[in-house]
N, C-alpha and C positions, 0 to 999 in steps of 0.2 A: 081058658087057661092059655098061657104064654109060656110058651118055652126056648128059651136064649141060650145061645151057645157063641162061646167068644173063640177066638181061635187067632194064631198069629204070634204069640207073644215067645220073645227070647231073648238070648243074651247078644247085647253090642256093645261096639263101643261107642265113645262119646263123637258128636257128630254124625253118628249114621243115622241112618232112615227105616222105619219101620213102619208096615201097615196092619194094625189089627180088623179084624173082620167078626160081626157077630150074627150069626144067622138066626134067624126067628123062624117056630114053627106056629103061625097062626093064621089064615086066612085072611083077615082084616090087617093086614100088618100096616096098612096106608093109614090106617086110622091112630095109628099110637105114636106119643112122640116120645121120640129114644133121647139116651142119654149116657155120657161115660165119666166114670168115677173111677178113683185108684184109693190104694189104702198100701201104704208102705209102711214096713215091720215096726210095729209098736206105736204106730200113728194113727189117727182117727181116717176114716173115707172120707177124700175131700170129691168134690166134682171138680170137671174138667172140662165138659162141654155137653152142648144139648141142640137137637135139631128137632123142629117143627116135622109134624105129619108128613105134609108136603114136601118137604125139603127147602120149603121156599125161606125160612128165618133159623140162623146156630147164633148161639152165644157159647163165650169162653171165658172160661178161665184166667185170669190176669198172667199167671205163671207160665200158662203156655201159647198165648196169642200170639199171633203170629208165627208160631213152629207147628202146630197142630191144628189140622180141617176134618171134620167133621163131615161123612155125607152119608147118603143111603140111595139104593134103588129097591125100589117099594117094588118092582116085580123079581125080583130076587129074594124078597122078605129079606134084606142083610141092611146093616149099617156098618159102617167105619170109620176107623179112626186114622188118618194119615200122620205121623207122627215125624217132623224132618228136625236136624239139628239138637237129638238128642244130649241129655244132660245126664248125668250119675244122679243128680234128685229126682229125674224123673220113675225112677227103678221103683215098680210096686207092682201089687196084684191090680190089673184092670180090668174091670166093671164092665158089661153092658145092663143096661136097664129100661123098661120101656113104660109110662105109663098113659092111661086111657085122656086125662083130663089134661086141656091145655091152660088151663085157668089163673094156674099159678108161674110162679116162676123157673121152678123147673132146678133148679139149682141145691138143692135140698133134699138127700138120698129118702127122704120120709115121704116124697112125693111121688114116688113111684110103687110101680105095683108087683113089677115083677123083673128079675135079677136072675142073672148068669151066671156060672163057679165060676167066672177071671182067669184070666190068664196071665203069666207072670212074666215083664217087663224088667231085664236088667241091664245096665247102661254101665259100663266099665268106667273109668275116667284112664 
């Protein structure tokens, strides 16, 4: 069992910089690859980005490439998400998620296994 806790998220405004943080409690946490999804009010979860086990491969999101990285240190069990030159569409609940299998692509909330209550992200204009 995996238990995720996000943590960080609040109100800014447009341009600013924010770091979310999501700690895991599981011993293996080197073995899972994380992932961050948002779901803003009355819209579907989209994903955002996903990092390998290692840390060594992230993929992103078209929306936020290039303003948003992606890391993790696996003896911390935590991941994050660095989030710079915020936008007002960025504003939603965000996701940590971590699942066991690298198989697929990662991109797709049905590919993970386990999921942290978000934290909420709002961006002023």
């Amino acid at each position: 069992q995996v238990q995720l806790v996000e943590s960080g998220g609040r109100l800014v405004q447009a341009g600013d910089s924010l770091r979310l943080s999501c700690a895991a409690s599981v011993r293996t946490f080197s073995n899972y690859v994380m992932g961050w999804f948002r779901q803003a009010l009355g819209k579907e979860r989209q994903f955002v980005t996903t990092i390998s086990s290692n840390g060594g491969r992230t993929y992103y999101a078209d929306s936020v490439k290039g303003r948003f990285t992606i890391s993790r240190d696996n003896a911390k069990n935590t991941v994050y998400l660095q989030m710079n030159s915020l936008k007002p569409e960025d504003t939603a609940i965000y996701y940590c998620a971590a699942r066991f299998s690298a198989s697929s692509s990662g991109t797709y909330d049905r590919e993970y296994n386990y999921w942290g209550q978000g934290t909420q992200v709002t961006v002023s204009s």
